[in-house]
C-alpha positions in Angstrom: -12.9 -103.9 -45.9 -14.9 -106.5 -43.8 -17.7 -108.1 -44.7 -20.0 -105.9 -41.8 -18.4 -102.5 -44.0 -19.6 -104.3 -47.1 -23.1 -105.0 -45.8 -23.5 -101.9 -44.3 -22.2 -100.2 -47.4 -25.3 -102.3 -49.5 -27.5 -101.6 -47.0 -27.1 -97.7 -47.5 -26.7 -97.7 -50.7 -30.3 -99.4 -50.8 -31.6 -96.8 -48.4 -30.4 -94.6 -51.1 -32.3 -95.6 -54.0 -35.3 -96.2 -52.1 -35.3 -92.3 -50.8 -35.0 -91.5 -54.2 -37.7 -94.1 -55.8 -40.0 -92.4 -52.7 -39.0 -88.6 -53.4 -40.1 -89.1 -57.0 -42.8 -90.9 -56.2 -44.3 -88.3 -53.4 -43.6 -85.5 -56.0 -45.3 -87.3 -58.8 -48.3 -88.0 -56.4 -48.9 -84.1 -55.6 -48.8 -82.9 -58.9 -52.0 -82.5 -61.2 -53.4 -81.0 -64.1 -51.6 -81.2 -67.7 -49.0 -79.0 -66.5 -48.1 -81.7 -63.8 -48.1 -84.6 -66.4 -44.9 -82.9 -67.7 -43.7 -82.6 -64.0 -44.3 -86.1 -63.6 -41.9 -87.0 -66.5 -39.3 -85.0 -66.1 -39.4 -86.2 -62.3 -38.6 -89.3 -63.5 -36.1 -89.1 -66.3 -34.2 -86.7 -64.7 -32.4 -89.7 -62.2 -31.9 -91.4 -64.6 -30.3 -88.8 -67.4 -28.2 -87.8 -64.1 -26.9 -91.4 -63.8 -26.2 -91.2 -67.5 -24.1 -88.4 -67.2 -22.3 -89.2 -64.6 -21.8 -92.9 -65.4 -21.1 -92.9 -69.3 -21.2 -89.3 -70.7 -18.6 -88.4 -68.6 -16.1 -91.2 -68.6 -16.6 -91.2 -72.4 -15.1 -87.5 -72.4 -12.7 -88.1 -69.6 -11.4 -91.2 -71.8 -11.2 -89.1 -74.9 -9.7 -86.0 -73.4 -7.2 -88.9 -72.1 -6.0 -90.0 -75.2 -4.4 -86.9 -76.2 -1.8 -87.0 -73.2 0.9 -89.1 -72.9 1.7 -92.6 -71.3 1.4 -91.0 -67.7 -1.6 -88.7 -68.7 0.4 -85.4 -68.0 1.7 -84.2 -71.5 -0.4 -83.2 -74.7 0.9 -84.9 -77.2 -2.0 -84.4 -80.1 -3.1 -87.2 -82.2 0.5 -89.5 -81.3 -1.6 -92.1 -79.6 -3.9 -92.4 -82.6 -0.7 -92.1 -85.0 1.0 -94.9 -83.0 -2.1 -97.3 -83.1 -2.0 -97.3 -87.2 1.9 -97.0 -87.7 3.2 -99.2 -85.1 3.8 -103.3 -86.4 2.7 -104.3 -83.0 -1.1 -102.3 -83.2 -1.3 -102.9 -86.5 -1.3 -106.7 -85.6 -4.1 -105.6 -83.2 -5.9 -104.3 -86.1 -5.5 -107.0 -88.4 -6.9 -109.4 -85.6 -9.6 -107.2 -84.8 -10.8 -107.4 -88.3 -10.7 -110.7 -89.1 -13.2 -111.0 -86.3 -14.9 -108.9 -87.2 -15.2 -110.6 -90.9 -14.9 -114.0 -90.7 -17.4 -114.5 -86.8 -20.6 -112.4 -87.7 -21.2 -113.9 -91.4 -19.8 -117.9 -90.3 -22.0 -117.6 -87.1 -24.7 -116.7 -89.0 -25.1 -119.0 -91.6 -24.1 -122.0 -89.1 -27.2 -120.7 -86.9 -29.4 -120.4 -90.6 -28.3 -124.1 -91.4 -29.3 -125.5 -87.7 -32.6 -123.4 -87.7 -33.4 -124.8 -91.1 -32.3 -128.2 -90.4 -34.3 -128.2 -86.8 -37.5 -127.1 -88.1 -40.4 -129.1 -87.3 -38.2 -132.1 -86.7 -39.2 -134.5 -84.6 -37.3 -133.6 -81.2 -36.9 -129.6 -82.3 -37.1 -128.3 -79.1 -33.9 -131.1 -77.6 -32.2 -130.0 -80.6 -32.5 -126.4 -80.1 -31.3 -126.5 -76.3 -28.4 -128.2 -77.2 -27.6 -126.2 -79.9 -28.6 -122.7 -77.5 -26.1 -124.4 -74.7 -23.2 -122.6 -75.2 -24.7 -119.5 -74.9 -25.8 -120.0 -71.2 -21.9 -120.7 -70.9 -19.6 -117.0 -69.7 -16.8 -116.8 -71.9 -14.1 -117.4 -69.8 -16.0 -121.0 -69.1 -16.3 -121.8 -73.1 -12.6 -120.6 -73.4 -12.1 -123.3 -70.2 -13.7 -125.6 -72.4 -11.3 -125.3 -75.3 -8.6 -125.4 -73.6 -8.7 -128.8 -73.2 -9.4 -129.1 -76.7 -6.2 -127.3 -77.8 -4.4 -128.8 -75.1 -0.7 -129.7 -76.3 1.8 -132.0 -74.4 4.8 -132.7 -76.1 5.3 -135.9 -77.7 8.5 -137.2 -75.4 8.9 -139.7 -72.8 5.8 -141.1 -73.8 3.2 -138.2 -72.8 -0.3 -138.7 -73.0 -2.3 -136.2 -75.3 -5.4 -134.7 -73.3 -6.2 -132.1 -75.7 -9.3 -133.5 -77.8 -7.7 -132.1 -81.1 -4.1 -133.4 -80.5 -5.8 -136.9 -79.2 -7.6 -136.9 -82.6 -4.8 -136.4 -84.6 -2.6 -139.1 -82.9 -5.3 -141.7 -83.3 -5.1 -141.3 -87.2 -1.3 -141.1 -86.7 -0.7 -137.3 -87.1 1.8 -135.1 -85.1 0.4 -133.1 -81.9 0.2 -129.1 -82.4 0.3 -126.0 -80.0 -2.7 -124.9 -81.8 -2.7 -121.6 -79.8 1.0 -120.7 -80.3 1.5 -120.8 -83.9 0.8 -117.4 -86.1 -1.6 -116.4 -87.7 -3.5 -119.5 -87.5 -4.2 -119.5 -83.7 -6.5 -116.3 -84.1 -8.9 -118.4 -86.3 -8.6 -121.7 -83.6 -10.0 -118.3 -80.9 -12.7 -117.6 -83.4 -13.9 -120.6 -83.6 -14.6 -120.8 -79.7 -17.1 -117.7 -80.7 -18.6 -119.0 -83.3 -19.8 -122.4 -81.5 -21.2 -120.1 -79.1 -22.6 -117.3 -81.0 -24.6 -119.7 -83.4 -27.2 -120.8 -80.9 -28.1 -117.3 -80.6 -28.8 -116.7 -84.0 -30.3 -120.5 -84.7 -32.8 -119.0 -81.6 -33.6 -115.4 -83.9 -33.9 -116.9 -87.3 -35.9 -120.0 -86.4 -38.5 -117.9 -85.0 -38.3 -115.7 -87.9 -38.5 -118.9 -90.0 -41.9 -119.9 -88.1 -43.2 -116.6 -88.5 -43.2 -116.3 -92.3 -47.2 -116.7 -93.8 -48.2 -120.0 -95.0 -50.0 -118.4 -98.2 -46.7 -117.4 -99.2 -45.1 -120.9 -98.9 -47.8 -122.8 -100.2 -48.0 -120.2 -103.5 -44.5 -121.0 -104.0 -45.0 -124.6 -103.6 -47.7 -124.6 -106.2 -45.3 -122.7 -108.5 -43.4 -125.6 -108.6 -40.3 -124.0 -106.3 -37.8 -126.9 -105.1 -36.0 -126.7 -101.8 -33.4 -124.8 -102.4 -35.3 -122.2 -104.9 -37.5 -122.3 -101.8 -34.6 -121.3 -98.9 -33.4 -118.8 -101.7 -36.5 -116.6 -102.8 -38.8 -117.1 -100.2 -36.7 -118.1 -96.8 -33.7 -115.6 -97.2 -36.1 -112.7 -98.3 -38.6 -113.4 -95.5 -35.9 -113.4 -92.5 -34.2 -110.2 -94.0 -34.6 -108.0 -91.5 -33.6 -110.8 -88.3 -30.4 -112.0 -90.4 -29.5 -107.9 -90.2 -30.4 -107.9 -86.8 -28.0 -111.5 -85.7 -25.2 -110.1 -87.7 -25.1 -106.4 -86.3 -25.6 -107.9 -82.9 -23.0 -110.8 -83.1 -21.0 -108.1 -85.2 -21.1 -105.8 -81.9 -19.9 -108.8 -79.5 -16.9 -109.4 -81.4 -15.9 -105.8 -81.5 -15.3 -106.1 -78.5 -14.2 -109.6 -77.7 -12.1 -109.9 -74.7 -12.4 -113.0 -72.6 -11.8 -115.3 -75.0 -8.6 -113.8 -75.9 -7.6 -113.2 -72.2 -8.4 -116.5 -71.0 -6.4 -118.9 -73.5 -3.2 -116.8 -74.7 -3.4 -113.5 -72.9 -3.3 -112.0 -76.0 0.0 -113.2 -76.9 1.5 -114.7 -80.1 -0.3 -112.5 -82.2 -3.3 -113.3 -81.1 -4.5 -109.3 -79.1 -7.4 -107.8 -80.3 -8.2 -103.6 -79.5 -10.7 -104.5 -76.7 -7.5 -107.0 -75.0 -5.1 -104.2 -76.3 -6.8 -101.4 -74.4 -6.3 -104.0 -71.0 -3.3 -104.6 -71.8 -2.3 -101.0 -72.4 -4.3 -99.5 -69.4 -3.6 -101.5 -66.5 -0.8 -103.4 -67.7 1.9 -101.3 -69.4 0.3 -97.9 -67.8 0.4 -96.5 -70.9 -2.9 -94.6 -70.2 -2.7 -92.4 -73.3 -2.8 -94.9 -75.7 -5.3 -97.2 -73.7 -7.8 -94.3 -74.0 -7.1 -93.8 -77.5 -7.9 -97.4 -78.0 -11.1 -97.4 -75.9 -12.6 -94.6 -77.9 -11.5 -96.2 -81.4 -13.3 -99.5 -79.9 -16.6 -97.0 -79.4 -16.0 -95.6 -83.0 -15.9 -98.9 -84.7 -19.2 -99.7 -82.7 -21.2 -97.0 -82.8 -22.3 -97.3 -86.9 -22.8 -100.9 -86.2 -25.5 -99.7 -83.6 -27.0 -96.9 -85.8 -27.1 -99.1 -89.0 -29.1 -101.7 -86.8 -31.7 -98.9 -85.4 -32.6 -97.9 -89.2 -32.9 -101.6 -90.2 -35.0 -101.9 -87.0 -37.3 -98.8 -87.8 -37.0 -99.5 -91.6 -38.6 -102.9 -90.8 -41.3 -102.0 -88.7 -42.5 -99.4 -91.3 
């Protein structure tokens, strides 16, 4: 395709919305009464409950109705796929990475972005300290993976190679031995979730400092009075306070790392033990065309996110109360 047929396509497609945009618009204008406020809604959420449909209800069905066929999507093979992903050594690997992604990121993330938020506070260059800390998150994944890289970087020690890996450097400076830090089992998964950690803690230092800020200053001062040291203070009247933002950071950074997939792409292509079920269902999909099982992955990656979601809405609506 040229780039005239790709203009041309973005200019129609633009023409598009904007016919639409004026249809409901010139429908919404002729309409009165109350009957015609209802009109007037329903003009307008009925684009966008079509666009719904059409771009995640039905690919949702169309992927689970998938993974109950075989590799080339032809044969109904039942529940095989799902069988396969919690029998088989290689998924369960998947599993046990996926999990320990789940545990360890969210709750290390968390209280790294606590400790900076409660560190930064008030301080006398706050606001420098908070955009460097906040930094990584205007980086894309695949440019923090980029990043470590070089940091894992591993050249092997003959003929008198240079490290230019930061770690390897580090640990031939204090005379150590260089490591492929990304090719050695299981610890190379935790060397990944580091990488999302460093950038998932500016993120919640950003949440829970403002949280911080916004607790009363009767309630800080009546603790004071009472006599309440630092740490009694951070304990029964910080932690308490931020409840509701710390359920908020963990559920959110909880949901990223679900479904975690650049970092894992980018640095070891999800090889050595490192694949995770959002790399897996790439892998499995457009890799190994094994479309069955892809699907059946994609729709355990949506069941393991969904409660995250819910939970978070109740604490949400629980908190505003």
């Amino acid at each position: 395709m040229t780039a005239v047929e790709k203009l041309t396509q973005m200019v129609l497609v633009l023409l598009g919305f904007a016919a639409v945009v004026g249809v409901i618009v010139l429908v919404a204008g002729r309409v009165k009464g109350r009957r015609g406020d209802r009109t007037v809604a329903m003009t307008f959420l009925l684009p966008t409950v079509a666009v719904l449909l059409i771009g995640l209800v039905y690919p949702a069905s169309r992927t689970v109705y998938q993974s109950f066929f075989d590799a080339a999507g032809s044969a109904f093979i039942g529940i095989d796929n799902y069988t396969t992903i919690f029998t088989d050594s290689d998924q369960l690997v998947v599993l046990r990475n996926t999990v320990a992604w789940v545990v360890i990121t969210p709750f290390v993330a968390t209280a790294v972005g606590l400790l900076y938020a409660v560190l930064v506070d008030r301080a006398r260059l706050e606001a420098l300290a908070k955009a460097l800390i906040f930094l990584p998150m205007a980086i894309s994944f695949v440019g923090a993976s980029i990043i470590w890289k070089f940091v894992y970087e591993y050249r092997p020690e003959q003929g008198g190679i240079k490290q230019i890996g930061l770690l390897n450097q580090l640990l031939v400076m204090v005379g150590g031995t260089p490591q492929q830090w990304l090719l050695n089992e299981p610890w190379n998964n935790l060397f990944l979730i580091v990488i999302m950690i460093w950038i998932q803690a500016g993120f919640a230092m950003t949440i829970l400092s403002a949280a911080i800020k916004a607790i009363p200053e009767d309630i800080v001062e009546a603790a004071r009075l009472d006599g309440v040291g630092a740490l009694g203070m951070f304990r029964f009247v910080t932690v308490p306070s931020i409840r509701p933002a710390l359920i908020v950071v963990l559920t959110t950074i909880g949901i990223a790392t679900l479904k975690v997939f650049d970092i894992v792409r980018t640095l070891t292509g999800g090889n050595f033990g490192t694949s995770v079920v959002a790399n897996e269902f790439y892998t499995q999909s457009l890799q190994t065309d094994n479309q069955g099982l892809g699907a059946a992955l994609a729709v355990l990656l949506f069941l393991l996110v969904v409660p995250v979601v819910v939970y978070n809405v109740r604490q949400l609506r629980a908190s505003e109360a």
